[in-house]
Every structure is written in C-alpha cells, then in structure tokens.
N, C-alpha and C positions, 0 to 999 in steps of 0.2 A: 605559446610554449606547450609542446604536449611532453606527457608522464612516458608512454609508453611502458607501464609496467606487464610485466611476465611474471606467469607462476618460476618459472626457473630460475628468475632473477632473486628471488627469494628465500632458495633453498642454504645459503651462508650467512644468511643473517638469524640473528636469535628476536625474540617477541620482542625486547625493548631496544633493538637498532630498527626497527619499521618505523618509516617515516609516516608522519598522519594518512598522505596520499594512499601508502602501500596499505595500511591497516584498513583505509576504506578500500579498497579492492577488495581485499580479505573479505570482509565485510557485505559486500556487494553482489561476489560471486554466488551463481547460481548451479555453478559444477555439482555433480551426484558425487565427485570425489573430493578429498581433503586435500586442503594447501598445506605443503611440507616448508617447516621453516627447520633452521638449524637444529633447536631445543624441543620443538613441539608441531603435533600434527591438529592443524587448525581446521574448522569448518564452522560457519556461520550460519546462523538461526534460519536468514535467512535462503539458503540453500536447503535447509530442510523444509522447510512452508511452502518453496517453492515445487519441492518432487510431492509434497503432499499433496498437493492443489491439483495436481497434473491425474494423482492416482486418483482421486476422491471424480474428481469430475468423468474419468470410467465408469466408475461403479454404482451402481444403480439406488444398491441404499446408504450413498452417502454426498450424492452430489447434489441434493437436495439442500443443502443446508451448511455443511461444513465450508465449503469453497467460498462462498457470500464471507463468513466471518472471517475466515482465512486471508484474502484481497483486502479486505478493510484494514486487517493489520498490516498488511505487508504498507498501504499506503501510509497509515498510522507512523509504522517505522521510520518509513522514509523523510517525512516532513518532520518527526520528532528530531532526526537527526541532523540532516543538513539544509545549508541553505544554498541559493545560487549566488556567485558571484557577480556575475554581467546580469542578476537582473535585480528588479526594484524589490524593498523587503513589502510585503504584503499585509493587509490589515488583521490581518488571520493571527492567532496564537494555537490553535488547535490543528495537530499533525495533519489528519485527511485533506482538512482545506489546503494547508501548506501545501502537502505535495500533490493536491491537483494544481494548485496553481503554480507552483515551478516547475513540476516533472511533468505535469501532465499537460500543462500551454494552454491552461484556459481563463479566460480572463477571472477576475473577483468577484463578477458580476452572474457570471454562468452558472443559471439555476441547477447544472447538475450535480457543485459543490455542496448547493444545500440536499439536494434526492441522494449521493452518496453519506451525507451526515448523518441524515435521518435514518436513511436505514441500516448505519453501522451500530445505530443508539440502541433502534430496536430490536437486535438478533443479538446486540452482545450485552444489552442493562438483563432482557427479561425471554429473550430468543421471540421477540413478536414481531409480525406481521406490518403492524400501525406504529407510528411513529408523530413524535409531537414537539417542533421546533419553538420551543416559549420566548424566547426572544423577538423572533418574525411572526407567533399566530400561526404558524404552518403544521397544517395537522396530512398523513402520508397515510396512503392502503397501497401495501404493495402484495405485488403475487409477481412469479417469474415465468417468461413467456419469450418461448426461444426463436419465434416466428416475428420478432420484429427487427428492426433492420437497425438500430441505435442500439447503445447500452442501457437508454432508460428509454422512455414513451411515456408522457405525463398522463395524468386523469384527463378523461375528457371534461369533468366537472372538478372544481376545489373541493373537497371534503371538508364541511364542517368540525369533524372532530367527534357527532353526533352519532351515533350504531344504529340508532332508527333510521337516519341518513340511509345507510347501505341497503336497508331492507327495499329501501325502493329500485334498485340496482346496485349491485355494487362495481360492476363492472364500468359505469362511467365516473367512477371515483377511486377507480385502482391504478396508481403508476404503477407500470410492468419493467422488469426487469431481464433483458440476456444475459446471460451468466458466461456466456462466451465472446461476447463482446465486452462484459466489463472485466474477464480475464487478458481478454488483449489488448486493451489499456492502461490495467496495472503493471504486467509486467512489460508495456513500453515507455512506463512510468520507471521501475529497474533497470530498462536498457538505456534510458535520458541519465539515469543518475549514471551510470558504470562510463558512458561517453564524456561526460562532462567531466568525473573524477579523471579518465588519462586528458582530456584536455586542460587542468589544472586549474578548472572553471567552477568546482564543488568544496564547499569547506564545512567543516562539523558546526553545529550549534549546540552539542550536550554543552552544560558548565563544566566538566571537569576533563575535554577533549579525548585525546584516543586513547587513553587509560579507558577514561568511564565505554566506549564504545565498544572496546574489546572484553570487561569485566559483565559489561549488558549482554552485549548481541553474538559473541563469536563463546565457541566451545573450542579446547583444548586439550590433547594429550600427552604430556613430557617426553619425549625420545630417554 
C-alpha cells in the first residue's frame, strides 16, 4: 500500500486531522518553503539543517566544521524517531546507529557505525578531533580529506589513545573523513525515510507519537 501524500492534499486539514503518516512527511520534508495546512503554516527543523548544510558546505569559513555536526544530527534525528517496518529491530538504542542501520542499509556490523559514532561524540561533547569508544577500546584521530573516494578511510595503524603515539606520525593513525560523501549518504539516509513513509513502511518510535513529533521537530505559524 502506498500513502502517496501531497503538500496540496493538506491544505483542508487543520494540525490535529494529520494522520501519523502525514505529519511524518511534514516532518520529513526538505522544501525551502512551508507546508500550508488549514490553521497553520508548518516547516520542520529538519528542512532548515537541511538548507543550512547545503549553505555552510559553500562557504569557506564554515564548512569546516559546522556541516560534520550538522549530518550527525540530522542522522541523530532520524533513528531517534522512527523505525522500519519490513525490517528487523536492531541491537542499537542510540539514533546514529539506528539510522545507519535502517536508512542507511548497512549491516550492525559495519565499522562505519562505530567511525560515525565516534566522531559525532567528539565535535559535539567537546568540538574535538579524537574520539574514545569505551565500550569497544576504540580510540579515533580524525582529520577531513576530500581526495578520498569513501566517506570515511580508516588509519592505516589503530591508535592507541596515546599522543606520543601520533608524534611518531599521525598520519597513519588518522581516519579521514569526506564531507561530501558523508553528506550524500545522509541525506539518502532522508530520501529512504521520505520513500518508505509514502510507502507505509516507516512508523514513529517517540513514546508519546505525533503529538511529541510535531511539539519536537516541526515549527508553526497560526493562519
């Protein structure tokens, strides 16, 4: 069964006739404009992060840094919120995991779950560089480097966790990061959620459902 929702389909109903479906489109969209409902002119958080990301990664002094933390949450969000239907729930409790492993299709196992963990930990606890998985022992040097051909590119050595370590290279104990490549899997991480919601294959996991979804994530204006 699919949804097929439309913004136009929208426009006679007031905020509390939207079905869960509709409010995750709401939700979901990444339009620069606002969805007009009956009573209120809606737009969602994350349609702003989304134009943010886009502008920030132009601009010279801010794609450095801002876009990285920016991606993390949009992933953040997504696992926070839903889950998949047709697929198996995952050992994960933590958003980013979640939504690599449902939106983004890659197995539980895929060390790139743990390289986007770590380094959502260390830009957004202390805005650093190194990153320290204590559960696994996994200690992370990253630096961003738009010449590789993945999203991430592991050390060519583990890093100990040690800073003397790096003195002797740091460069074989740096995962490198593309910023352009891990922005076109996030948001194909947003275009899996937005297909799967009109295919009627995505459903909410906040506890308090599309109340809590649209008091969270969507902004509003009263006609």
């Amino acid at each position: 069964m699919t949804n097929n929702i439309t913004e136009i389909q929208l426009l006679e109903k007031k905020i509390d006739e939207l079905t869960s479906d509709e409010m995750m489109f709401v939700h979901l969209s990444t339009s620069y404009s606002p969805i007009t409902v009956k009573n209120a002119i809606l737009r969602s958080n994350l349609s702003f992060i989304y134009q943010n990301i886009q502008h920030s990664l132009s601009n010279e002094y801010s794609k450095q840094l801002i876009p990285y933390i920016s991606l993390c949450a949009i992933l953040d969000q997504l696992g926070t919120c839903y889950n998949r239907k047709d697929k198996s729930e995952p050992r994960f409790q933590n958003g980013i995991k979640r939504c690599l492993y449902y939106l983004g299709e890659f197995s539980e196992d895929d060390e790139i779950i743990d390289v986007i963990y770590a380094l959502r930990n260390g830009l957004l606890h202390n805005v650093s560089l190194s990153s320290y998985i204590v559960n696994k022992n996994k200690f992370y040097h990253f630096r961003y480097n738009k010449d590789i051909n993945g999203i991430y590119e592991p050390a060519e050595n583990a890093w100990d966790g040690n800073y003397e370590t790096l003195d002797t290279g740091r460069e074989r104990y740096t995962t490198s990061i593309n910023v352009e490549n891990f922005r076109d899997m996030v948001f194909g991480c947003l275009s899996k959620a937005q297909e799967l919601n009109q295919n009627s294959q995505l459903e909410l996991r906040l506890d308090d459902g599309t109340r809590q979804l649209f008091f969270d994530y969507v902004r509003s204006i009263p006609k």
